[in-house]
Biopython code that builds the backbone (N, CA, C, O; Angstrom):
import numpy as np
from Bio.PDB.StructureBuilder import StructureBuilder

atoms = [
    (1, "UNK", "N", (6.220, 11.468, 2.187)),
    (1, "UNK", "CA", (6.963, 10.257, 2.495)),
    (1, "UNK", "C", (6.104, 9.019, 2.262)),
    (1, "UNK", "O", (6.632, 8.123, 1.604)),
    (2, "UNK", "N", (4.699, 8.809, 2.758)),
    (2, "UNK", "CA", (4.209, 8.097, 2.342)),
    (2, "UNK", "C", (3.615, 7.756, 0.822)),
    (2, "UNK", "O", (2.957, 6.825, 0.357)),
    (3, "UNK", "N", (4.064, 8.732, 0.398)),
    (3, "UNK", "CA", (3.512, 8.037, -1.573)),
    (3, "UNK", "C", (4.894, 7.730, -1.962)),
    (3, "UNK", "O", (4.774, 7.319, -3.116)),
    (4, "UNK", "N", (6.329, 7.692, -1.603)),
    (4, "UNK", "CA", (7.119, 7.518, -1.206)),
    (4, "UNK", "C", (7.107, 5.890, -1.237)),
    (4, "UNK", "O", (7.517, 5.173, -2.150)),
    (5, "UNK", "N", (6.504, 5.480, 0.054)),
    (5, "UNK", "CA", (6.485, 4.168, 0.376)),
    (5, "UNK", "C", (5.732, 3.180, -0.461)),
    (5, "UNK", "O", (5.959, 2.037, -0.856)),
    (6, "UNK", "N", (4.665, 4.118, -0.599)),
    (6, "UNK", "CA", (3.774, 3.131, -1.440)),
    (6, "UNK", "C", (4.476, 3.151, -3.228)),
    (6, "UNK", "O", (4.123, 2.139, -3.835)),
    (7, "UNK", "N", (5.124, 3.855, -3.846)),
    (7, "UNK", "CA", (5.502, 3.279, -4.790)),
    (7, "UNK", "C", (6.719, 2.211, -4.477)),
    (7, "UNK", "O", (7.014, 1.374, -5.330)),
    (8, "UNK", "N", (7.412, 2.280, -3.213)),
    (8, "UNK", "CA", (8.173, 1.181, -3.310)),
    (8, "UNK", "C", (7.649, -0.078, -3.047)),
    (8, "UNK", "O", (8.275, -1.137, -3.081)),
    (9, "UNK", "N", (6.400, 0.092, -2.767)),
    (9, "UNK", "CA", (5.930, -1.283, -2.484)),
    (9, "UNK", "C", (5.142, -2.015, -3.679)),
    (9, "UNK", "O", (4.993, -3.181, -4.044)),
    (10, "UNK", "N", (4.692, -0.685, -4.126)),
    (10, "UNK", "CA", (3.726, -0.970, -5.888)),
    (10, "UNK", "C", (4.990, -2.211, -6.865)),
    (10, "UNK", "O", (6.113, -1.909, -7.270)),
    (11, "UNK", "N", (4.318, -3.509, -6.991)),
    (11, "UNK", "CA", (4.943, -3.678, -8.087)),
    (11, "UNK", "C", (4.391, -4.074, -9.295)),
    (11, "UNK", "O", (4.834, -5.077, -9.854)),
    (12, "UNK", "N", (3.430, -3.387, -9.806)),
    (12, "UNK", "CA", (2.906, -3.726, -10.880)),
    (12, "UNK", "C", (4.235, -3.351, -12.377)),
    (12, "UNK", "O", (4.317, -3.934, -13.459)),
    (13, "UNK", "N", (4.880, -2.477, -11.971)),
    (13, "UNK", "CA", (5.776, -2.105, -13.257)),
    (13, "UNK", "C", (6.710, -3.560, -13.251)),
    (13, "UNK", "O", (6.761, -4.316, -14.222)),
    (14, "UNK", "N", (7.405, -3.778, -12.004)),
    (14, "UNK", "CA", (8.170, -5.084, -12.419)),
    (14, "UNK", "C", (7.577, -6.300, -12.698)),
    (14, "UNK", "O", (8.267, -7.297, -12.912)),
    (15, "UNK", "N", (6.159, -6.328, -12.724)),
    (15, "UNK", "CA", (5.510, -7.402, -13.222)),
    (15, "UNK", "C", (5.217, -7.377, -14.369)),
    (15, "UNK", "O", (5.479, -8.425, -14.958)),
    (16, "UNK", "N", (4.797, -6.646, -14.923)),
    (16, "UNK", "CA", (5.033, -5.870, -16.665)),
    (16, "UNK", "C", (6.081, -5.923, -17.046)),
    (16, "UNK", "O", (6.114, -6.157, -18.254)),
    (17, "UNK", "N", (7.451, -5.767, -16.377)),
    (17, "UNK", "CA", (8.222, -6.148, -16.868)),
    (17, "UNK", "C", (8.955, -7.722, -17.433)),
    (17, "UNK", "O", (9.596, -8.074, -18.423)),
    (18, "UNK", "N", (8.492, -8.313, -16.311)),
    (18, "UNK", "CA", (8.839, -9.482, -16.470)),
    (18, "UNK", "C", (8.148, -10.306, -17.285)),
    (18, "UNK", "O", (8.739, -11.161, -17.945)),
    (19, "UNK", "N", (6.971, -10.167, -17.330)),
    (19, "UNK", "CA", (6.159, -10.648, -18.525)),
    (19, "UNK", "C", (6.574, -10.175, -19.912)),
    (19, "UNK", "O", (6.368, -10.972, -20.827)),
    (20, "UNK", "N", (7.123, -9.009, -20.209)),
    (20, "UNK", "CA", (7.360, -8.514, -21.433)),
    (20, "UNK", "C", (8.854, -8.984, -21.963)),
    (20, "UNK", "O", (9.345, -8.784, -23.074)),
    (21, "UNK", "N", (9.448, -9.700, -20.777)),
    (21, "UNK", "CA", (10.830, -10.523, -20.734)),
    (21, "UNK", "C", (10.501, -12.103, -21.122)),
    (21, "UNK", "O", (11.144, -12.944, -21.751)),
    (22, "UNK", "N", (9.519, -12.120, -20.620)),
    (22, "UNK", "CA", (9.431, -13.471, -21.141)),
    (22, "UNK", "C", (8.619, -13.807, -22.425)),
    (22, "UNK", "O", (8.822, -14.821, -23.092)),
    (23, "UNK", "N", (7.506, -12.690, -22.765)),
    (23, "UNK", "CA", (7.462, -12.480, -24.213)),
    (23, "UNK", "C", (8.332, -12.062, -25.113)),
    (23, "UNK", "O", (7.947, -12.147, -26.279)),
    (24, "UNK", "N", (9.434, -11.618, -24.920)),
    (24, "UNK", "CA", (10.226, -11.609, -25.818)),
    (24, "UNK", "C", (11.670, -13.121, -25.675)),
    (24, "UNK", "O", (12.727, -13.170, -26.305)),
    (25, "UNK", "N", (11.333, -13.764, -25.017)),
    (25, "UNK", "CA", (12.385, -15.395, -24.698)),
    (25, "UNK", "C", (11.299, -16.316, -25.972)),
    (25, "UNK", "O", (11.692, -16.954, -26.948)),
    (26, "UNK", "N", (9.988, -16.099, -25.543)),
    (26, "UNK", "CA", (9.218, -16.993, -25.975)),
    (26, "UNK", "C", (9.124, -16.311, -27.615)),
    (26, "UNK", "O", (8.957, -17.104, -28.542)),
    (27, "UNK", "N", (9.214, -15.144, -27.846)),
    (27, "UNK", "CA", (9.504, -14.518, -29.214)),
    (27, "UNK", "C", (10.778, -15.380, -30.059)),
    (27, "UNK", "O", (10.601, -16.149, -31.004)),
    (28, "UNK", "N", (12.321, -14.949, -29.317)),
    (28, "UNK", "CA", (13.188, -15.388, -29.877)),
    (28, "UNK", "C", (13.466, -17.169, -30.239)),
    (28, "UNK", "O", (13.996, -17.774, -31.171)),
    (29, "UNK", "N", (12.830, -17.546, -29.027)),
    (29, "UNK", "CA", (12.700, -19.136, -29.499)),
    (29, "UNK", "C", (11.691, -19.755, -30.936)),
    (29, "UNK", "O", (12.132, -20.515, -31.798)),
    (30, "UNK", "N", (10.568, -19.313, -30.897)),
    (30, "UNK", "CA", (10.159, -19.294, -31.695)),
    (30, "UNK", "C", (10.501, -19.016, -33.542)),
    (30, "UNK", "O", (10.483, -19.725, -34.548)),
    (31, "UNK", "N", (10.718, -17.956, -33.310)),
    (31, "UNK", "CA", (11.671, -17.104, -34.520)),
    (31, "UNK", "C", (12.666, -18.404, -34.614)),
    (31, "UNK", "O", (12.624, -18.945, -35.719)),
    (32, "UNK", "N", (13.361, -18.878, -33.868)),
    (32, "UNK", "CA", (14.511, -19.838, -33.915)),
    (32, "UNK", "C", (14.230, -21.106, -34.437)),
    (32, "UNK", "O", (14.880, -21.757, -35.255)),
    (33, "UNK", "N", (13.082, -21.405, -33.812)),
    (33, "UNK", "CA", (12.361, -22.811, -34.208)),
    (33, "UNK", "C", (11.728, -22.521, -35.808)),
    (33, "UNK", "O", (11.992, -23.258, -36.758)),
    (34, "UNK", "N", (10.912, -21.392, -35.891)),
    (34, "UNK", "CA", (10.569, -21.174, -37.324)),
    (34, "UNK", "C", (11.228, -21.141, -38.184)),
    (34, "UNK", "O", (10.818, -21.844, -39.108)),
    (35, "UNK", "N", (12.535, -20.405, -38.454)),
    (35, "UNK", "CA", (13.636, -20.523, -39.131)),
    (35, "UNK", "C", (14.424, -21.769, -38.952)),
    (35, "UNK", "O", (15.508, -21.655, -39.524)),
    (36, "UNK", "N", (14.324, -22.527, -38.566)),
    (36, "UNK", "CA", (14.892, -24.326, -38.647)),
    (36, "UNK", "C", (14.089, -25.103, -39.721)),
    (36, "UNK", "O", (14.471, -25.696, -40.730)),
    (37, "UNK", "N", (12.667, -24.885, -39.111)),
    (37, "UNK", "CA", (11.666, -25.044, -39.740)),
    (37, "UNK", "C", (11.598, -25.459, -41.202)),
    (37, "UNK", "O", (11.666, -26.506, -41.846)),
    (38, "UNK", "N", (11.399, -23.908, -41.473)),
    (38, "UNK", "CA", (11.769, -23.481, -42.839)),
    (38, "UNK", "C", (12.842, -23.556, -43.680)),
    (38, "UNK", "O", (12.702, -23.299, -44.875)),
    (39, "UNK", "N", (14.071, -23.926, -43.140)),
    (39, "UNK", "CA", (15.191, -24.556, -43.615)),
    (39, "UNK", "C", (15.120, -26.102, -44.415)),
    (39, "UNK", "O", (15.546, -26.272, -45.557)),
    (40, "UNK", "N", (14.672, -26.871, -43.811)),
    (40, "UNK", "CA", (14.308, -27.860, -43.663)),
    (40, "UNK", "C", (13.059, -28.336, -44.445)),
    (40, "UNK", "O", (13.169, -29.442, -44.973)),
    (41, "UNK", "N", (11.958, -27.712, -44.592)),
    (41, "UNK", "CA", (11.043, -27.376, -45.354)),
    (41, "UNK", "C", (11.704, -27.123, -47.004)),
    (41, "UNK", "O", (11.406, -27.783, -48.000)),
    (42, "UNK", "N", (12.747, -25.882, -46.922)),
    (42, "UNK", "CA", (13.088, -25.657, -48.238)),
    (42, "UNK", "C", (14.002, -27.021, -48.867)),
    (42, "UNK", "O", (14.243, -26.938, -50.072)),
    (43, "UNK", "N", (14.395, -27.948, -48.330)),
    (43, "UNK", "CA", (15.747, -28.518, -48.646)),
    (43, "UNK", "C", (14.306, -29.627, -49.170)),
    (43, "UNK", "O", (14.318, -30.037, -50.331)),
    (44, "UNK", "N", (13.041, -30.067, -48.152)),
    (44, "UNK", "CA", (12.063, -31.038, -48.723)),
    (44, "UNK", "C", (11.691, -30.645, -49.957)),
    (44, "UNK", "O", (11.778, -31.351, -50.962)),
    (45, "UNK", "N", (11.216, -29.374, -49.908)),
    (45, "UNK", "CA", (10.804, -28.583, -51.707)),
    (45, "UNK", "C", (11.802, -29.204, -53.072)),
    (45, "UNK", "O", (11.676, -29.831, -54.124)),
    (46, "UNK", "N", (12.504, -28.759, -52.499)),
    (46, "UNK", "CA", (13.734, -28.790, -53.660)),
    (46, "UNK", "C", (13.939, -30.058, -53.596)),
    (46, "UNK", "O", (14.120, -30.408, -54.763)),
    (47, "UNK", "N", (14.020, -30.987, -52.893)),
    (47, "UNK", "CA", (14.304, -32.502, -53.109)),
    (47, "UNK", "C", (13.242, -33.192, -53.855)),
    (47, "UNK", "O", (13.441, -34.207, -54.522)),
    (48, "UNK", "N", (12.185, -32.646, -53.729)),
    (48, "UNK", "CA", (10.809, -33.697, -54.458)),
    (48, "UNK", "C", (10.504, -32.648, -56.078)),
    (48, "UNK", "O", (9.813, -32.987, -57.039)),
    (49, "UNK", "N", (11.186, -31.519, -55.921)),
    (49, "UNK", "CA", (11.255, -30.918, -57.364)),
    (49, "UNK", "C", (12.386, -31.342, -58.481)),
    (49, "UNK", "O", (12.530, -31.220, -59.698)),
    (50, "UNK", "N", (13.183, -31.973, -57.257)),
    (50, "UNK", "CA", (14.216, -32.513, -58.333)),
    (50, "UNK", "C", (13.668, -33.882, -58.545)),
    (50, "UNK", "O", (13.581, -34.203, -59.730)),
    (51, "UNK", "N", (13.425, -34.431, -57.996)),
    (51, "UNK", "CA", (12.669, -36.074, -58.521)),
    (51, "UNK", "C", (11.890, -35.721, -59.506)),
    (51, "UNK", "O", (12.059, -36.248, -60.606)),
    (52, "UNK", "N", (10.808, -34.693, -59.296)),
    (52, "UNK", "CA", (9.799, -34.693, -60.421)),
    (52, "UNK", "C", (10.540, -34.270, -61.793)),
    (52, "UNK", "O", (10.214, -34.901, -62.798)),
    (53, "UNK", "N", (11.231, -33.548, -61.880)),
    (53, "UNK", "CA", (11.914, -33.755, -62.827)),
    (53, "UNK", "C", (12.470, -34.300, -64.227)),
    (53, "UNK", "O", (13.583, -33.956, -64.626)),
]
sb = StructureBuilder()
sb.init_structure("model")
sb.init_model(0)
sb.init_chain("A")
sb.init_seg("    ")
for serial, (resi, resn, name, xyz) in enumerate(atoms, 1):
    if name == "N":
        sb.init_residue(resn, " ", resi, " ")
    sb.init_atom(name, np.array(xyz, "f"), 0.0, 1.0, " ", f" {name:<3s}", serial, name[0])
structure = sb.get_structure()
């Protein structure tokens, strides 16, 4: 009963978890922001390739 108790009290797994939740928020934002990014980036490319032109 008591190893019992003590894993309900252990919370190292939900702290691992939650960190691995918020590495993956801070993943998808990113990814989101990079791909804007790069959108935006491509449209500058192509605009100063067409001037040179």
């Amino acid at each position: 009963m008591s190893k019992f108790l003590k894993m309900l009290k252990n919370e190292e797994g939900a702290t691992a978890i939650e960190y691995g939740l918020i590495a993956a928020l801070i993943a998808v934002a990113a990814i989101g922001a990079m791909s804007s990014i790069g959108t935006n980036l491509s449209g500058k490319f192509n605009t100063v390739a067409t001037n040179l032109k």
